[in-house]
DSSP file (Angstrom, degrees, kcal/mol; ACC not computed):
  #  RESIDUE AA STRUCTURE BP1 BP2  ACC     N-H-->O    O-->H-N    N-H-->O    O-->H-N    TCO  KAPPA ALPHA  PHI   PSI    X-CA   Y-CA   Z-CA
    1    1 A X              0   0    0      0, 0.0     2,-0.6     0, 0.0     3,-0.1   0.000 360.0 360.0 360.0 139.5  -97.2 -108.8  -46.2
    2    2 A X        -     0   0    0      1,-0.2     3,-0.1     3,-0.0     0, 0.0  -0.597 360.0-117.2 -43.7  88.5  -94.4 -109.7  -48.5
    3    3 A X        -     0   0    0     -2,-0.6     2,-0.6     1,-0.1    -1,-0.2   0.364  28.7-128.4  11.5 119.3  -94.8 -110.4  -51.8
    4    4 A X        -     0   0    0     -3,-0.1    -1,-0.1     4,-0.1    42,-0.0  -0.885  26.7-152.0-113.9 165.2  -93.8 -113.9  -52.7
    5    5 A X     >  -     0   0    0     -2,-0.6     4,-0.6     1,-0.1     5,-0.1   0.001  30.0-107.7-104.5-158.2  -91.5 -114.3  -55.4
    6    6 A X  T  4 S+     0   0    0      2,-0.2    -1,-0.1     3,-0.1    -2,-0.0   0.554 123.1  49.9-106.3  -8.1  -90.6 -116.9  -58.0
    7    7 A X  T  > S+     0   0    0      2,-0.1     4,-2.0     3,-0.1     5,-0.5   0.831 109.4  52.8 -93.6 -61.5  -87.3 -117.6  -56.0
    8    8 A X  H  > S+     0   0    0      1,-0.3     4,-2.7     2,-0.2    -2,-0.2   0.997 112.0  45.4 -59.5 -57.6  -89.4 -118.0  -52.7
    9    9 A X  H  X S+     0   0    0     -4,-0.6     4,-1.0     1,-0.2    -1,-0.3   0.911 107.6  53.7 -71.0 -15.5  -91.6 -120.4  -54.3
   10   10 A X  H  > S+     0   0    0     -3,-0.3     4,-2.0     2,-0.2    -1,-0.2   0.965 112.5  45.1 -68.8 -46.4  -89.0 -122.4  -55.9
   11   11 A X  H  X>S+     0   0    0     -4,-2.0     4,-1.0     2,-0.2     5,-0.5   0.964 114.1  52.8 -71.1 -52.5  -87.4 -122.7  -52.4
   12   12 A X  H >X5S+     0   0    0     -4,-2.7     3,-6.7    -5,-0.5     4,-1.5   0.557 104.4  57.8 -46.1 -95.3  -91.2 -123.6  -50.7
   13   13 A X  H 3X5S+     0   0    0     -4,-1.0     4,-1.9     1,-0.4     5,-0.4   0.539 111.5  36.5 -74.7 -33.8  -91.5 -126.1  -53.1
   14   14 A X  H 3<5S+     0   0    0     -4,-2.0    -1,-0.4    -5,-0.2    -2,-0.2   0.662 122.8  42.6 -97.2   9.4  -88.4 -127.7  -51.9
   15   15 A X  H <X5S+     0   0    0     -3,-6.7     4,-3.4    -4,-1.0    -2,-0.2   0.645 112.1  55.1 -96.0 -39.0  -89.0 -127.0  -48.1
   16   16 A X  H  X<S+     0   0    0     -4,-1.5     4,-0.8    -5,-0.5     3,-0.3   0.846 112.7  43.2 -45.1 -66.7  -92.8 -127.9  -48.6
   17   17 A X  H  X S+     0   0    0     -4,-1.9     4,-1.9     1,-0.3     5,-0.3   0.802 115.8  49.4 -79.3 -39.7  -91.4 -131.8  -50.2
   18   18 A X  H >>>S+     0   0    0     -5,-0.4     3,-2.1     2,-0.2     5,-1.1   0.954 112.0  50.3 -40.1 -81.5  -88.6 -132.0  -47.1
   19   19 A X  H 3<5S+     0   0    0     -4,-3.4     3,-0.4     1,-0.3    -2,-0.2   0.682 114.2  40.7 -45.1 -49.2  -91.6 -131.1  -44.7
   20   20 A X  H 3<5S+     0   0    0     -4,-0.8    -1,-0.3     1,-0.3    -2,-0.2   0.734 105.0  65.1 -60.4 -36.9  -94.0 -134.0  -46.2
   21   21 A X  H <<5S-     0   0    0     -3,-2.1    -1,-0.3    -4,-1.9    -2,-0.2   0.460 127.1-101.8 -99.6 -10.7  -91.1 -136.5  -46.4
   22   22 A X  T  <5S+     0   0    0     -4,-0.6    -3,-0.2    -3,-0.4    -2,-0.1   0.434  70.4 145.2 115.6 -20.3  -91.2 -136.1  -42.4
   23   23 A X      < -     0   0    0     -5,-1.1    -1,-0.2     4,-0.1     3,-0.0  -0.149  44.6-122.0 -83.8 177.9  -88.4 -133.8  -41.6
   24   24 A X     >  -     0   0    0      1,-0.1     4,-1.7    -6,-0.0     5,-0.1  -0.260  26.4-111.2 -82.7-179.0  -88.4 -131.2  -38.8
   25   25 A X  H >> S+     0   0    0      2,-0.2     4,-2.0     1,-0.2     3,-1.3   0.998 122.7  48.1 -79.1 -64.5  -87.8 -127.5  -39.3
   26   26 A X  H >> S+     0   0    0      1,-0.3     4,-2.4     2,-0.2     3,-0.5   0.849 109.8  56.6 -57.9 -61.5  -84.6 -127.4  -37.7
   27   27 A X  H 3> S+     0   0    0      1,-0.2     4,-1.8     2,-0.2    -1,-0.3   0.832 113.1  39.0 -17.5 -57.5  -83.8 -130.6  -40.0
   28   28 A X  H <X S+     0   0    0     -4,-1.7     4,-2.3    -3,-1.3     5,-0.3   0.777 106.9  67.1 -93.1 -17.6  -84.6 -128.7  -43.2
   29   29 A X  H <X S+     0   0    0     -4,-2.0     4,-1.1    -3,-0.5    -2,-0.2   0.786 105.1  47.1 -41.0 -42.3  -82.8 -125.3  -41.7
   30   30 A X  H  < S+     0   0    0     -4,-2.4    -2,-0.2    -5,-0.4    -3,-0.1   0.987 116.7  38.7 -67.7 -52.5  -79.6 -127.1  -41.9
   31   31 A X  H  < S+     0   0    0     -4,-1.8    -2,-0.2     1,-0.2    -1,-0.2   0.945 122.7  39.7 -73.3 -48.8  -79.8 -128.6  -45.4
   32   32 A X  H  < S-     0   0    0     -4,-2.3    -1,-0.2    -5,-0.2    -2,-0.2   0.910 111.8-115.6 -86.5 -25.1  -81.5 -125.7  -47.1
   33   33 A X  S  < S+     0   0    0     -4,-1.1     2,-0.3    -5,-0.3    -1,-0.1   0.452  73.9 101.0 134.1 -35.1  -79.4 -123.0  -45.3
   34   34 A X  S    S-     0   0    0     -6,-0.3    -1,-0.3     1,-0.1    -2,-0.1  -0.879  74.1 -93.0-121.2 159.7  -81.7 -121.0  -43.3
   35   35 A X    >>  -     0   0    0     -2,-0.3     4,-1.8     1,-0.2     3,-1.4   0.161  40.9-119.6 -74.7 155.6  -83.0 -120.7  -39.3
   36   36 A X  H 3> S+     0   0    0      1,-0.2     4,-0.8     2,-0.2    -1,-0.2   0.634 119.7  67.3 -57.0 -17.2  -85.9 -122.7  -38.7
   37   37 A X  H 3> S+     0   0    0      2,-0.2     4,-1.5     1,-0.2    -1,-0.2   0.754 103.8  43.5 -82.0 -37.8  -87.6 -119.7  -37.8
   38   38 A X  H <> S+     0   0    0     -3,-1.4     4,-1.9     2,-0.2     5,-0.2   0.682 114.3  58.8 -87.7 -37.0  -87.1 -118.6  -42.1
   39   39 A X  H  X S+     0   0    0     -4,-1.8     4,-2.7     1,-0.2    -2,-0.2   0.952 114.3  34.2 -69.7 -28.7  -88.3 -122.5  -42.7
   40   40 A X  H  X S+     0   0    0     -4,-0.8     4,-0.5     1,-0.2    -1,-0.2   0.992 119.8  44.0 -73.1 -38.7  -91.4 -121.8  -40.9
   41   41 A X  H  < S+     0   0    0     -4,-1.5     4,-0.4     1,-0.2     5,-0.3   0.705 109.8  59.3 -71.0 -24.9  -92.2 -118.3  -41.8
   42   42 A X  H >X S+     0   0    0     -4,-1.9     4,-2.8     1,-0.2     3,-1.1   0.971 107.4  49.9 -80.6 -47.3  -91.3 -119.2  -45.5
   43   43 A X  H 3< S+     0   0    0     -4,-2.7    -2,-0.2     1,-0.3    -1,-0.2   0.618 112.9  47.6 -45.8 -26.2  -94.3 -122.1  -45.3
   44   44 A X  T 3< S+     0   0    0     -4,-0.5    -1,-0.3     2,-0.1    -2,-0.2   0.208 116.2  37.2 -77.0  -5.9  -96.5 -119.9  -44.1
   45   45 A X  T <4 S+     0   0    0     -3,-1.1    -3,-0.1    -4,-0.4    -2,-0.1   0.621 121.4  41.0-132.4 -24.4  -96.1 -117.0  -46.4
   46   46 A X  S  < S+     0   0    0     -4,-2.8     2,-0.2    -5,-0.3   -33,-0.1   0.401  88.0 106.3-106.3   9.2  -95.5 -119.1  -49.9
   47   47 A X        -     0   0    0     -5,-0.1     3,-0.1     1,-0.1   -38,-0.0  -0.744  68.0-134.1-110.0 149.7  -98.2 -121.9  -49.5
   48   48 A X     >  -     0   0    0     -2,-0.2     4,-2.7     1,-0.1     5,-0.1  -0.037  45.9 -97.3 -74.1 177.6 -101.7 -121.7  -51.7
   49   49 A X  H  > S+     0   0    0      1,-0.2     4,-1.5     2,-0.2     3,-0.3   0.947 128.3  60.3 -70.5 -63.4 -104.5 -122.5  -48.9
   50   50 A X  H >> S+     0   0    0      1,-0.2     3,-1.2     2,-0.2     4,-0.8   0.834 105.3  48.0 -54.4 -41.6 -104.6 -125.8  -49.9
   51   51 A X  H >> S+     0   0    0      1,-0.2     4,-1.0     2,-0.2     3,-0.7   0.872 109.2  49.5 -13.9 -70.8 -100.9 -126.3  -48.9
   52   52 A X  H 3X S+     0   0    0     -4,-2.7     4,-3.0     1,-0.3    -1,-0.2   0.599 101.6  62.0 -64.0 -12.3 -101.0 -124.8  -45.9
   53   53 A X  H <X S+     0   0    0     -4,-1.5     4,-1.6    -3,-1.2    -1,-0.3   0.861 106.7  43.9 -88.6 -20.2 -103.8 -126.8  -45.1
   54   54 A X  H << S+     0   0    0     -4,-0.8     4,-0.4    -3,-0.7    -2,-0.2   0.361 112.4  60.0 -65.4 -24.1 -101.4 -130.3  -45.6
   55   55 A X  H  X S+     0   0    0     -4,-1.0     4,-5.1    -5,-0.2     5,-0.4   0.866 104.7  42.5 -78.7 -58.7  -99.0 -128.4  -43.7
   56   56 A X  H  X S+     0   0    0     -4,-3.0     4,-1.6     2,-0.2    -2,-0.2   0.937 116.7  48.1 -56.1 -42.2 -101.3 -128.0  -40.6
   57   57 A X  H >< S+     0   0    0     -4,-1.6     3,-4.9     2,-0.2     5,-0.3   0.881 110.1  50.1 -64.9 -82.9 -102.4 -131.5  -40.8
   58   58 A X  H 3> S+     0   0    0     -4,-0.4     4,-1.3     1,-0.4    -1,-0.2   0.555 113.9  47.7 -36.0 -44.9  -98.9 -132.8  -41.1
   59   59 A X  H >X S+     0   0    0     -4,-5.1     3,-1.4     2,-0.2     4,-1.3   0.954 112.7  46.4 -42.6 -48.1  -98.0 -130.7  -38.1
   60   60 A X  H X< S+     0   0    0     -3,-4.9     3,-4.1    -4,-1.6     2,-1.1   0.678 111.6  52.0 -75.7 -97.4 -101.0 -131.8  -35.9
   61   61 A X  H 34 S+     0   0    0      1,-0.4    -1,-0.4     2,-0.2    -2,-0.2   0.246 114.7  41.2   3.7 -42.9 -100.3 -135.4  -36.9
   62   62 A X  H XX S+     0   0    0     -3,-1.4     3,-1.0    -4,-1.3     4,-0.8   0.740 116.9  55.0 -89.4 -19.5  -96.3 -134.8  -35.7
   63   63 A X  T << S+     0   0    0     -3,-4.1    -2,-0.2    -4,-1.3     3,-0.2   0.818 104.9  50.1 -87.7 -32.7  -98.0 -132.8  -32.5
   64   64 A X  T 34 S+     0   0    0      1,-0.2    -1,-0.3    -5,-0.1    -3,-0.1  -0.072 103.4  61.2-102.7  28.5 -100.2 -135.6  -31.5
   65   65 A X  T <4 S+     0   0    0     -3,-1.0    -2,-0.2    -5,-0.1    -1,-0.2   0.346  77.8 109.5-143.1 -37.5  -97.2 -138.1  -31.5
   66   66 A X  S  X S-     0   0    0     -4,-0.8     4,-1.1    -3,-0.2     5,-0.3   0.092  73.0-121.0 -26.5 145.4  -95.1 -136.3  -28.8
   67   67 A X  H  > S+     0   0    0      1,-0.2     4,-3.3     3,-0.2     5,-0.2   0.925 119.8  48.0 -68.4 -34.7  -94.5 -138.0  -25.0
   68   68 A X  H  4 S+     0   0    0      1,-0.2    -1,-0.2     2,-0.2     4,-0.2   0.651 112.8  48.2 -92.1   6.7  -95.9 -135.1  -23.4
   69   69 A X  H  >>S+     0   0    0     -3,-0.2     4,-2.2     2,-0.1     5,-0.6   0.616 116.9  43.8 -86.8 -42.8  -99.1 -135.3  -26.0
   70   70 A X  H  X5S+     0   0    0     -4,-1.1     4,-2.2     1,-0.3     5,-0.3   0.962 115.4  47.6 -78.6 -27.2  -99.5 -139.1  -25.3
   71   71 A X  H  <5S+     0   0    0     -4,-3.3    -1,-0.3    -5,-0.3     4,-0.2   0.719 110.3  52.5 -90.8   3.4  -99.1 -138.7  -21.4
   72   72 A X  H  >5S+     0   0    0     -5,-0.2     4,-1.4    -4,-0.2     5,-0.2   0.769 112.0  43.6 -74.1 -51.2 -101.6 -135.8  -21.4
   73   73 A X  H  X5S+     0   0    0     -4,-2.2     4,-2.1     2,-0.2    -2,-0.2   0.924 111.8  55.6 -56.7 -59.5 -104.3 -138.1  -23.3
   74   74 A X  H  <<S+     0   0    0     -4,-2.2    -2,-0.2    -5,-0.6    -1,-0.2   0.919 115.7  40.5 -40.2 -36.5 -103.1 -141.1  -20.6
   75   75 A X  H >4>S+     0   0    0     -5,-0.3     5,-1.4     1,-0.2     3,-0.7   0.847 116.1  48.0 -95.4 -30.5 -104.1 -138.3  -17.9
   76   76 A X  H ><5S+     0   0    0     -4,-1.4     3,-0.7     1,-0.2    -1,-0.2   0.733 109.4  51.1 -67.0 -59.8 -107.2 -137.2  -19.8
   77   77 A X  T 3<5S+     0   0    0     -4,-2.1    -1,-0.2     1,-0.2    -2,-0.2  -0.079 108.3  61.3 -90.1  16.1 -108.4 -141.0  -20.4
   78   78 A X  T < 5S-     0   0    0     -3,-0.7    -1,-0.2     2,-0.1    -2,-0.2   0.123 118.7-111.3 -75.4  -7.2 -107.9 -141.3  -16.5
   79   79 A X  T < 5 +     0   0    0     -3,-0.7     2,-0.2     1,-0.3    -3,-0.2   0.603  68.3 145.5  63.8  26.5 -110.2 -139.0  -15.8
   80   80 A X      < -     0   0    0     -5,-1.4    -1,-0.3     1,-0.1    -2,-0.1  -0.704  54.0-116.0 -91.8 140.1 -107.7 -136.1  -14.4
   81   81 A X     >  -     0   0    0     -2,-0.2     4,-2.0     1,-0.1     5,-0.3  -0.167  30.5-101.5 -66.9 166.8 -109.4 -132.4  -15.6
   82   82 A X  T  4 S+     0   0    0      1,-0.2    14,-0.2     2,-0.2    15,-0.1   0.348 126.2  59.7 -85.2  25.6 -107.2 -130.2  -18.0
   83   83 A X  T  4 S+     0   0    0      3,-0.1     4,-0.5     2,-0.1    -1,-0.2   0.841 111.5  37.7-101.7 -40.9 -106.2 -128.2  -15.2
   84   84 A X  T  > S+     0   0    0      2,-0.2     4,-1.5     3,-0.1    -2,-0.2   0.910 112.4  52.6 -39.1 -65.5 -104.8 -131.3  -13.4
   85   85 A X  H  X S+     0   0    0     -4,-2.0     4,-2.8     1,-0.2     6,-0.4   0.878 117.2  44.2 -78.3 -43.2 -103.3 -133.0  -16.3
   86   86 A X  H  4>S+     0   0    0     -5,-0.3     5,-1.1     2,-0.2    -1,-0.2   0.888 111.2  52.9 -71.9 -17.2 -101.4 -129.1  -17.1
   87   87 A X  H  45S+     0   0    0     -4,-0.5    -2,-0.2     1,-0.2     3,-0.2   0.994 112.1  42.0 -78.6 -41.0 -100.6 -128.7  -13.7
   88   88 A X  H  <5S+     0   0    0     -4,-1.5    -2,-0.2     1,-0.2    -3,-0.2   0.731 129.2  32.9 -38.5 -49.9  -98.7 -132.5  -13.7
   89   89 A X  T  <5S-     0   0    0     -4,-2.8    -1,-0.2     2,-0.2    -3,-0.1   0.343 108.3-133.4-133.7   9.7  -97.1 -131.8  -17.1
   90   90 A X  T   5 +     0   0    0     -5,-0.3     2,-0.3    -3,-0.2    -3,-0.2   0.959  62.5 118.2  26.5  65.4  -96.7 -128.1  -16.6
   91   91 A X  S   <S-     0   0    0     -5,-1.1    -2,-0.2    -6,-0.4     2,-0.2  -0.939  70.4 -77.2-131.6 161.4  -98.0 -126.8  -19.6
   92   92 A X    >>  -     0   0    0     -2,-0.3     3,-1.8     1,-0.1     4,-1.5  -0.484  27.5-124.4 -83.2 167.3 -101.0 -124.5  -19.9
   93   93 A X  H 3> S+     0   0    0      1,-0.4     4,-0.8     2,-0.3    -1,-0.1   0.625 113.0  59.3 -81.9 -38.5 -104.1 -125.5  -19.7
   94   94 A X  H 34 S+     0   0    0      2,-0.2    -1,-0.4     1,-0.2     4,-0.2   0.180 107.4  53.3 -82.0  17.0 -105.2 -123.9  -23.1
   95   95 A X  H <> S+     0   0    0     -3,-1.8     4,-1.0     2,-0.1    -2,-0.3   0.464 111.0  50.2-105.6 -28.0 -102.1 -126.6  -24.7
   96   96 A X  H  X S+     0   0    0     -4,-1.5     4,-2.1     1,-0.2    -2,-0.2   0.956 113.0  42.9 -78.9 -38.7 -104.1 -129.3  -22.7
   97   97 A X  H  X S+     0   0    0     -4,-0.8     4,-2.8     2,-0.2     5,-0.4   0.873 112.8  49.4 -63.7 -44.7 -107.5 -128.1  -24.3
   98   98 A X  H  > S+     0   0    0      2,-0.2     4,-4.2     1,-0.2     5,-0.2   0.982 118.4  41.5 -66.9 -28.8 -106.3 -127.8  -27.8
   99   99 A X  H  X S+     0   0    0     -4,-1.0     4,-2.0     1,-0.2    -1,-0.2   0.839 112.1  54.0 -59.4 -40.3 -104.6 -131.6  -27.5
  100  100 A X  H  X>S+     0   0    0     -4,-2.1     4,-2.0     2,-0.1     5,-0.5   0.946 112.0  48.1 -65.6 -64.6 -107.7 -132.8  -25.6
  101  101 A X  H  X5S+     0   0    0     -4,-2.8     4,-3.7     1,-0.2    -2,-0.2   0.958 112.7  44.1 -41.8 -66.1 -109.7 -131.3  -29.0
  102  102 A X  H  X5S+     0   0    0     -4,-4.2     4,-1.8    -5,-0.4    -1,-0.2   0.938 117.1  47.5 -46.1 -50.3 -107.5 -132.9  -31.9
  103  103 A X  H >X5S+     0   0    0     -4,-2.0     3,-1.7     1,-0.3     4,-1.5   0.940 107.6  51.2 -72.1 -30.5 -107.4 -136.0  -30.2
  104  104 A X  H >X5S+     0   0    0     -4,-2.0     4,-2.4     1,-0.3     3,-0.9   0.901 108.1  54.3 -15.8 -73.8 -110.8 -136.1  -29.6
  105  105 A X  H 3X<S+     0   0    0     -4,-3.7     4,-2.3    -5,-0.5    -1,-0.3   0.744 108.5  55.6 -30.6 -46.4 -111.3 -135.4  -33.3
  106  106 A X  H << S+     0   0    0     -4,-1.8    -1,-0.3    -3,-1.7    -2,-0.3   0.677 104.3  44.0 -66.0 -43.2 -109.2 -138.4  -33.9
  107  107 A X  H XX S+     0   0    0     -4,-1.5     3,-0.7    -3,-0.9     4,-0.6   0.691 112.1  52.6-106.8 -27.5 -110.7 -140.9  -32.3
  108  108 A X  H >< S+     0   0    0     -4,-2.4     3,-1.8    -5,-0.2    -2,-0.2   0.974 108.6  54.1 -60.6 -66.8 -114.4 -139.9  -33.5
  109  109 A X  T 3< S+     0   0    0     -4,-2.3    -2,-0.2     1,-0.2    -1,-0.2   0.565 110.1  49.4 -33.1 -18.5 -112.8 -140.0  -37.1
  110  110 A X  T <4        0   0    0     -3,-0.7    -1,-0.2     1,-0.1    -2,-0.2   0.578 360.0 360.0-101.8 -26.9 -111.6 -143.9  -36.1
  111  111 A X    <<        0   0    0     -3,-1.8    -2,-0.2    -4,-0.6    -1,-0.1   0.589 360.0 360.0-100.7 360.0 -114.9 -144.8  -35.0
């Protein structure tokens, strides 16, 4: 693994505050300069653990916000299996389980 440097962590620190403020990777690719692919890899590679761990929630939190998240949970809360609900939305089955988990999570955390 790559070193990170004092230049990389100056640039996380201003992709990390982009990312919290809401925007997408591709969003903060344009402004800062580099593929979304550099935005992601650069979050991953320059964030303490506690970072990354405000990065993964922030993701899941944009992941559970999606149509094909909220019509998978409609199919879910209908009582269709996650084999059903991935065959209807064509995704696989283990994207239906991990979606079924979070929200899950979510709604015991509400209650």
């Amino acid at each position: 693994m790559k070193a990170v440097t004092e230049a990389d962590r100056a640039r996380f620190c201003e992709i990390y505050d982009l990312y919290l403020d809401g925007l997408s990777l591709r969003e903060i690719s344009q402004k800062v300069g580099i593929s979304h692919e550099g935005v992601r890899q650069l979050l991953r590679r320059a964030s303490t653990a506690e970072e990354y761990k405000v990065i993964k929630a922030a993701s899941d939190r944009r992941r559970m916000r999606t149509w094909q998240t909220t019509e998978a949970m409609a199919l879910l809360d209908a009582g269709n299996s996650c084999a059903k609900v991935a065959g209807i939305l064509k995704i696989s089955v283990s994207a239906v389980k991990r979606l079924s988990t979070q929200y899950n999570k979510i709604k015991r955390s509400r209650t």
